[in-house]
N, C-alpha and C positions, 0 to 999 in steps of 0.2 A: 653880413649880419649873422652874427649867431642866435639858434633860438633859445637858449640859456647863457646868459655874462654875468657872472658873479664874480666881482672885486671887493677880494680883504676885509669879508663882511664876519662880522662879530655879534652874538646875540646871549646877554645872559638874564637868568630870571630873576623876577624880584626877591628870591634868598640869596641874589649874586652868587648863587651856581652859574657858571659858564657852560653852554650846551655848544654854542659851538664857536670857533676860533680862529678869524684870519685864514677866514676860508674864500679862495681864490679857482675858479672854475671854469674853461667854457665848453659851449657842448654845442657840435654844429645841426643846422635843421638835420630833421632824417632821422639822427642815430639811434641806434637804439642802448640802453644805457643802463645797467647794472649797479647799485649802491649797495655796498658790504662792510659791515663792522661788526662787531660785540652789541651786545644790551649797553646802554649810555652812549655807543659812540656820537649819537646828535645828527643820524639820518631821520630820525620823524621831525626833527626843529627845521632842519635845513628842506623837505618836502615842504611844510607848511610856510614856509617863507618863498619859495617858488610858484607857491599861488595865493601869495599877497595874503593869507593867513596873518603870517605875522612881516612884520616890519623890521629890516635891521635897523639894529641901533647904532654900528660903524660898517663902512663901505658901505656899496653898491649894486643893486640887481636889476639888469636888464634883461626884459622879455618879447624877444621879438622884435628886438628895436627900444621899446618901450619902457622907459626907467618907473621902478615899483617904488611909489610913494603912497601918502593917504589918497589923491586925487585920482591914481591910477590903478589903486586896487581894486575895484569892480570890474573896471577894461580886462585887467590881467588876468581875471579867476574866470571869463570869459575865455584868454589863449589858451589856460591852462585848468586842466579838468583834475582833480585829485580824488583819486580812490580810496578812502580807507580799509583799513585793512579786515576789518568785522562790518560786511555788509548789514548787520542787522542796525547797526549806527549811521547807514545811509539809505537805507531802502524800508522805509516807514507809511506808508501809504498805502490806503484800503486795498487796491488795487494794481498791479504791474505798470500799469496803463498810465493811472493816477501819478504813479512814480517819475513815471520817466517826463512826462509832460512837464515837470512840477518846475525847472529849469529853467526851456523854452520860454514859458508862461510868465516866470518872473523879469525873462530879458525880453518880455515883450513883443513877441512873437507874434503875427494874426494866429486866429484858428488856423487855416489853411500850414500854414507854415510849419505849426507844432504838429500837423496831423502827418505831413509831411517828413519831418528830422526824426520825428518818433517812431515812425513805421521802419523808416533807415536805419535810425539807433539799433532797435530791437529786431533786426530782422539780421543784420550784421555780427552779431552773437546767436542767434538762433533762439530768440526768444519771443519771434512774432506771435505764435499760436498761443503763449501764454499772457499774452496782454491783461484779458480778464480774471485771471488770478489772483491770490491774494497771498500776500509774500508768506504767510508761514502756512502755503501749502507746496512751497518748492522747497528744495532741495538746498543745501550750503551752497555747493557750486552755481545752482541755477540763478539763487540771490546772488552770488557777486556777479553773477554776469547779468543780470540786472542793475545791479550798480556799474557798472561798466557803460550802460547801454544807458541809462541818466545823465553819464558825464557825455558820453558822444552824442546825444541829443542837442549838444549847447555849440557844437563844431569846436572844436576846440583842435588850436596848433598842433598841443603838444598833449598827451595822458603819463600822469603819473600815477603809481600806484602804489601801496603802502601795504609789503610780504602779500602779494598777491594768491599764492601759494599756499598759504597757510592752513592748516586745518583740511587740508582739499583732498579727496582720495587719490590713488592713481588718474584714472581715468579724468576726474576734472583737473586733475595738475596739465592731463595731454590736453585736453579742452580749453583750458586758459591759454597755454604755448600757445595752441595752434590761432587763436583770436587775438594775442601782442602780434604774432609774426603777419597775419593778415591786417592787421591796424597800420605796420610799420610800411607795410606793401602800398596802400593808400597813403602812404606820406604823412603819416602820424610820426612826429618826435616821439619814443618810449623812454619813459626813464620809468623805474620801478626799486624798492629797495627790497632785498631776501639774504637769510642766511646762507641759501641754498645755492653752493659754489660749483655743484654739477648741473643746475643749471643756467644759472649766470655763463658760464664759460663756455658753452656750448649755444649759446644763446644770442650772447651781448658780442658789440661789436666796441665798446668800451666800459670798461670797471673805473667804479670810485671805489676808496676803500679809506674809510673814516675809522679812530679812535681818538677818544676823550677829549671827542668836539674837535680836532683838529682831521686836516687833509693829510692820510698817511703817503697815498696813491693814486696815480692819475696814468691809466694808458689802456691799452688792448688787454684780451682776455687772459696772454699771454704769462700776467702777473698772477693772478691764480695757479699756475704751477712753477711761481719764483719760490722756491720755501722762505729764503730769507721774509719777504715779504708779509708772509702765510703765518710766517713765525711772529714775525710784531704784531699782526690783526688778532691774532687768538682765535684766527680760522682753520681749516683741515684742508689740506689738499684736495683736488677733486677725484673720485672713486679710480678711474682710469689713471690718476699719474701713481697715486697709492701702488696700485696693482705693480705698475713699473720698478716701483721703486724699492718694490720687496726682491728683487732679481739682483742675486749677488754680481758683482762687478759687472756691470750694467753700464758701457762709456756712451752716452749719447748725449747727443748737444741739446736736447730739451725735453721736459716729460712733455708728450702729449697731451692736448687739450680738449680732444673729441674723440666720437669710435671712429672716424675716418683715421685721423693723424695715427691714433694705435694700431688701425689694423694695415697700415703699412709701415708703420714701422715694426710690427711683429716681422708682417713674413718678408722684410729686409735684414732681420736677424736668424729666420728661419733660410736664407735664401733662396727667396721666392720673390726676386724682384723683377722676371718678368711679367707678374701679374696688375692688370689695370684696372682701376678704381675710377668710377663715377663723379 
């Protein structure tokens, strides 16, 4: 069982814009998951169809086992948690606390139960102490990680996230990382979509790479320093293959994809290949 199967699914809007196109997918429990195109590619249509948002109109999407019709879209938005990407469009409520219960509460939850998931949710992101808060006394970062900690209040399979990264400083870009990599650690499916191909590829343990609604790409991180590939998406290589690729005659079988992969391959060019690495 995969916990994403999407078959040949097709979805256009009522201007019959096509957003996205005989799109064929699967993504095994566990991975963690990467989605990368341009503006229009039809990563926000194809997220909101993964948690029964929307409905295709040709093919099929199964979740978790569980094929996404009208009957099973409730079930599914329970597997599957969706983040948007402007917490102030999900984290609306007087209180942190308010927020995150709000979920729980609607799937019927006892007391006991939501006092329960919600202390987990929010204590899981580091947002226990601010329960009593009132969202626009935190911080950008501290609201999506309150929206974060909303959706995992509901248990959910799988979290998706919509430019999780966006707007975020440093520091909460390292904050959010380090909260996907601890969710994935617990057995959370991650899928997430971002521009942000350093770090996607340092990151992900599989890339989609969508344009103009259609599936350009489907593997390892690997494709991020394929140029051809890079070159159809109207993405940029990531900062480390860059670096590489400014070095005149330069014969190697592939740019690197992390600071690990560079800094042996540096000092194997430097010949400094009895040195060992972590």
């Amino acid at each position: 069982m995969y916990a994403i199967d999407v078959q040949n699914v097709t979805y256009s809007y009522p201007d019959t814009t096509t957003a996205i196109e005989n799109i064929s997918l699967q993504i095994p429990i566990g991975a963690k998951i990467a989605l990368l195109g341009p503006n229009g590619a039809g990563k926000s249509t194809l997220l909101h169809h993964l948690n029964g948002l929307k409905l295709p109109q040709e093919g099929s999407i199964s979740i978790m086992g569980i094929p996404l019709n009208k009957k099973s879209a409730k079930m599914i938005r329970q597997k599957v948690g969706l983040v948007f990407q402007d917490p102030d469009d999900q984290v609306i409520s007087g209180t942190v606390w308010e927020d995150v219960q709000f979920g729980p509460r609607n799937l019927g939850m006892s007391e006991a139960e939501i006092e329960a998931v919600c202390n987990v949710a929010l204590g899981s992101v580091g947002m226990l102490d601010f329960k009593q808060r009132a969202p626009y006394q935190l911080s950008y970062g501290q609201k999506k990680r309150v929206a974060i900690a909303g959706i995992l209040a509901m248990t959910p399979d799988i979290v998706i996230l919509d430019e999780p990264m966006s707007y975020l400083d440093p520091k909460g870009q390292d904050e959010v990382a380090a909260l996907l990599q601890g969710l994935n650690f617990m057995g959370k499916t991650i899928l997430l979509s971002t521009h942000d191909v350093d770090f996607a590829v340092s990151w992900a343990d599989t890339v989609i790479i969508m344009k103009d609604g259609r599936l350009l790409a489907y593997g390892g991180p690997e494709l991020l320093v394929d140029e051809e590939w890079i070159r159809k998406a109207d993405l940029h290589l990531p900062r480390i293959a860059r670096l590489f690729r400014m070095i005149p005659n330069l014969n190697i079988e592939k740019l690197p994809t992390n600071e690990q992969e560079a800094a042996r391959l540096l000092f194997k060019l430097l010949n400094y290949e009895g040195i060992r690495f972590n």
